[in-house]
MILO-675959 format. One record per residue (C-alpha): x negated, y negated, z. Coordinates in steps of 0.1 Angstrom, whole numbers, padded with zeros to 4 digits, always signed. Layout:
// MILO-675959
XYZ ...
END
This chain:
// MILO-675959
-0897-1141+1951 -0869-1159+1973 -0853-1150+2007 -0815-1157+2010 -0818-1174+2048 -0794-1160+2067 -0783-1192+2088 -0780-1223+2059 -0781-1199+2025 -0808-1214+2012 -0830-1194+1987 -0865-1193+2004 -0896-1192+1996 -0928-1177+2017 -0960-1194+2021 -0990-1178+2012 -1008-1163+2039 -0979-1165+2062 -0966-1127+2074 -0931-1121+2058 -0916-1109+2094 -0929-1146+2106 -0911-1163+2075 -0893-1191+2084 -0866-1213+2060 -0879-1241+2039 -0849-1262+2047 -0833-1256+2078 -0869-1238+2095 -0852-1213+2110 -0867-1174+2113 -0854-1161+2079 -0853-1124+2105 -0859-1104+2073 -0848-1067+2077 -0869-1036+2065 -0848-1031+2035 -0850-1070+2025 -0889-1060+2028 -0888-1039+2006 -0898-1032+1970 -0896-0992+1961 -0918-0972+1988 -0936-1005+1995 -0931-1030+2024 -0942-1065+2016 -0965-1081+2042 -0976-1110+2030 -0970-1133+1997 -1014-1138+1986 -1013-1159+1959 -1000-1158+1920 -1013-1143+1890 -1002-1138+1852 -0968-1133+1849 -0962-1132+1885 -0969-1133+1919 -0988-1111+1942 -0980-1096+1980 -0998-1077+2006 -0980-1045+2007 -0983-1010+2020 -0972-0976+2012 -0950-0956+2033 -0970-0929+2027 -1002-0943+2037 -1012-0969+2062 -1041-0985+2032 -1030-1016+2023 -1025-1026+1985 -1018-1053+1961 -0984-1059+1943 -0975-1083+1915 -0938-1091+1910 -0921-1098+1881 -0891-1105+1872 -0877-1085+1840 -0857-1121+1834 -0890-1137+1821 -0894-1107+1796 -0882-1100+1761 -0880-1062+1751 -0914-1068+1731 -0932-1086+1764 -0918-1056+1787 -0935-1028+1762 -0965-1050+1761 -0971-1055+1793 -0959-1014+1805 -0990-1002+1780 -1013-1028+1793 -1008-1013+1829 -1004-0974+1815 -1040-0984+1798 -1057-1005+1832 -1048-0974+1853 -1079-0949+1840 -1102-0980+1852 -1121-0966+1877 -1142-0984+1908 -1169-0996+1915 -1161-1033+1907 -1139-1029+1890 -1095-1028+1907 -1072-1010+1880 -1034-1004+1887 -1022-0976+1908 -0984-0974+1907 -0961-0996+1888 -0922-0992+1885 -0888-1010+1887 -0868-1024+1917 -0838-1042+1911 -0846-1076+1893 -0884-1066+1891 -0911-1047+1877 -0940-1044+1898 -0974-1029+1893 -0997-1018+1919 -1037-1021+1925 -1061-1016+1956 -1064-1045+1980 -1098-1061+1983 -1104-1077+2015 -1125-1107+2009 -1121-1140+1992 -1118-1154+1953 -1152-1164+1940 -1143-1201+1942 -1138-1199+1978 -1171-1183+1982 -1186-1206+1963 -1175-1234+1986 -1186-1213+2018 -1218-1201+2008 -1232-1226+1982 -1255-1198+1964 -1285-1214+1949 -1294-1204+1914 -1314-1172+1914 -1281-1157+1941 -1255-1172+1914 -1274-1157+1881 -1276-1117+1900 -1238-1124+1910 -1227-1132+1875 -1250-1102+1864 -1232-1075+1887 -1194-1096+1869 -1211-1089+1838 -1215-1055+1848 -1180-1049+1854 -1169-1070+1827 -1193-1045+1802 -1173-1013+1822 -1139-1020+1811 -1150-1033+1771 -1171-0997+1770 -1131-0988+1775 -1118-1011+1750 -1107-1039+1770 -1108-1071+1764 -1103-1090+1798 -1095-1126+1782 -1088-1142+1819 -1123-1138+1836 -1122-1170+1863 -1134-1172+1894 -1097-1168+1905 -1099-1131+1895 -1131-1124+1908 -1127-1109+1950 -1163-1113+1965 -1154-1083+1993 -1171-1083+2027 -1205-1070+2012 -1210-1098+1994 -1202-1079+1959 -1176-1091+1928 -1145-1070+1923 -1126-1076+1888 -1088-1078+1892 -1062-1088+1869 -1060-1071+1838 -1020-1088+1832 -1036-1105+1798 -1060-1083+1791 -1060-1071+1752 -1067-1031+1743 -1087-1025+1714 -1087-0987+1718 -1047-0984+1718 -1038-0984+1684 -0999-0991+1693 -1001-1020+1716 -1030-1037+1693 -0999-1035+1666 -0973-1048+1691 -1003-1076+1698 -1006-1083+1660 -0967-1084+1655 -0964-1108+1682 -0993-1128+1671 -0981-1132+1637 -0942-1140+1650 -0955-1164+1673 -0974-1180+1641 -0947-1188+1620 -0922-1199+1653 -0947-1226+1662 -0951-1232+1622 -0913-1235+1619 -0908-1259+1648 -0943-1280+1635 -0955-1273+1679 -0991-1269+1687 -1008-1235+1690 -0997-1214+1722 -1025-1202+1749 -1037-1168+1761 -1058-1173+1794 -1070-1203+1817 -1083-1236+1801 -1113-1243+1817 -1126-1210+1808 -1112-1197+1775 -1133-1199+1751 -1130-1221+1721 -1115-1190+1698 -1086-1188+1725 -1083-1226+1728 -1076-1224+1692 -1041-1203+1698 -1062-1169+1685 -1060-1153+1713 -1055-1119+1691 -1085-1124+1679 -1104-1130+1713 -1134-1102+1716 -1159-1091+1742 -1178-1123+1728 -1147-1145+1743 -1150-1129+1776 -1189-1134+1777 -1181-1171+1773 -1161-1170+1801 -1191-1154+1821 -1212-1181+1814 -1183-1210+1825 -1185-1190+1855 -1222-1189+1860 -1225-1229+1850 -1200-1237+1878 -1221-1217+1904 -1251-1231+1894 -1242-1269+1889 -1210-1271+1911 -1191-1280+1879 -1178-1266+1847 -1193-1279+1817 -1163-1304+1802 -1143-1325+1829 -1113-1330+1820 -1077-1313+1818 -1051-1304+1792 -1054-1316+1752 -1087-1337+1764 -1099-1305+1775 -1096-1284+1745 -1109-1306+1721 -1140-1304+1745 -1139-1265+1738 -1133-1268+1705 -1157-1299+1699 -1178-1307+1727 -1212-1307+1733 -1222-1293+1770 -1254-1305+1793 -1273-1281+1797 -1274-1273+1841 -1304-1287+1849 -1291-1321+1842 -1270-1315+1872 -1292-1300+1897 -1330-1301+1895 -1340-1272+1908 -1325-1247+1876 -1353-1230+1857 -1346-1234+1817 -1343-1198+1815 -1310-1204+1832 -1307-1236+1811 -1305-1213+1779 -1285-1185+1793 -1256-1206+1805 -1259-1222+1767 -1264-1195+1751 -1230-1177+1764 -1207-1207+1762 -1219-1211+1726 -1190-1223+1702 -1194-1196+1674 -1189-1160+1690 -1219-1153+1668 -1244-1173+1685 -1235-1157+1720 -1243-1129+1735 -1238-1097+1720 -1222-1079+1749 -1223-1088+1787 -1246-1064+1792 -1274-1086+1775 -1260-1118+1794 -1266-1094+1830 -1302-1084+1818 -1307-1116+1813 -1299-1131+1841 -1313-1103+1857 -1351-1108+1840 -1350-1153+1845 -1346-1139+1886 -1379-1119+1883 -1394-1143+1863 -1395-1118+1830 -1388-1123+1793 -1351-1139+1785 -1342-1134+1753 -1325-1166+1751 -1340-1192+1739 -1359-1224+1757 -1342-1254+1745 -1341-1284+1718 -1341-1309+1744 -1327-1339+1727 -1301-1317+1711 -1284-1305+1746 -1295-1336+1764 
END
């Protein structure tokens, strides 16, 4: 979102984590002396610009009826076709029966000028990445963490939701110490019979444009942790198997400091599609197999061979901390290196 400064004319933008009545121009740095209305966005006043999400970005706001503080994602209706704006109105109509704990469904959404905008509760606390880099959990902390994401992550496919955009990103580790979910902007409904059609017609017209114009497959998600069925430009077809693979990118990383395949764009995805991971321990030392197997067994390539649902992965993170049965299993060691 851009402020018209009032001295040079120059569209501006705010940086993040700098308060919007503190804003000052890009180009000529003077106070951009935003009034309340400018501020504004429905019965919201911006505060702060906190980042960017799918489809948009994302501002401390709050209510004028209430002095709690919230999060709001822009968008603008420019960057929408009629089909995106259905889609995306029944993803949020569907996220808003998600209820906490763990978990941060929308509120409110509506329409302000250029916009749409959709609403959710504020989580004070940092992305898991951040924490990451703070606290530097060792393994037993990182595989209960991923096991309470799991939890939440098993919540809202009991619902029928697919989340296909887990990431550290969109994973708040509040003041407690405990994971909050956020971000349900490409998340897939399996229990909505109309916008699973609208997601199969725009599957199949996207098909044939990319066949017509002989470009590769489009994705759904963040590289480094889609899994290899999204990679593959089917992200239609992603399940609660493709989000599971995501959960065990996540729990790698926190374990080994690292995701599995270093490197970035078409490089990267052939390493989803192809690649052959090391298992953790080959990193850091001090990782039991039992995590070995887990992380292995949720980032395996075939959706088959993973996990059946994330609440298996979170027992079995759960039972390697207490030193129980997993029901992963130990390792060919020559085969994962």
């Amino acid at each position: 979102m851009r402020f018209l400064c009032k001295n040079c004319g120059f569209p501006a933008t705010v940086l993040v984590g700098v308060p919007l009545v503190e804003a000052v121009c890009n180009k000529c740095r003077r106070p951009l002396e935003l009034s309340a209305d400018e501020r504004r966005v429905g019965r919201y006043e911006l505060l702060e610009s906190i980042g960017s999400g799918g489809y948009g970005t994302v501002w401390k706001a709050k209510c004028d009826d209430s002095e709690d503080c919230y999060a709001l994602k822009l968008i603008r209706k420019s960057s929408f076709s009629e089909d995106d704006r259905i889609h995306l109105l029944r993803q949020i109509r569907t996220s808003q029966h998600l209820e906490p704990p763990r978990v941060v469904g929308v509120q409110d959404f509506g329409e302000a000028d250029d916009y749409w905008f959709s609403v959710s509760d504020f989580v004070v606390g940092v992305p898991l990445g951040t924490w990451e880099k703070q606290h530097h959990p060792d393994p037993n902390c990182s595989a209960m963490l991923c096991a309470e994401i799991a939890d939440a992550v098993h919540y809202i496919h009991g619902r029928g939701l697919v989340h296909r955009d887990l990431k550290p990103g969109n994973i708040i580790i509040d003041l407690e110490g405990r994971p909050n979910l956020i971000d349900f902007g490409l998340s897939k409904c399996e229990s909505d019979a109309d916008l699973m059609a609208i997601e199969r017609y725009r599957a199949a017209r996207e098909s044939m444009q990319r066949c017509r114009a002989g470009s590769r497959a489009a994705f759904l998600g963040t590289p480094a942790y889609m899994s290899p069925e999204q990679a593959s430009g089917n992200s239609f077809h992603a399940s609660a198997q493709s989000d599971v693979y995501s959960l065990g990118i996540i729990l790698y990383e926190l374990l080994c400091g690292r995701r599995p395949f270093a490197a970035t764009g078409r490089a990267l995805v052939r390493k989803i599609l192809a690649g052959r991971p090391r298992r953790p321990s080959r990193h850091r030392h001090n990782i039991s197999w039992q995590l070995d197997a887990i992380c292995l067994k949720a980032i395996a390539r075939r959706p088959e061979d993973r996990y059946a649902t994330a609440a298996d992965f979170a027992d079995d993170c759960r039972n390697a901390v207490a030193g129980q049965p997993v029901n992963a299993k130990p390792l060919r060691w020559s085969f994962w290196r």
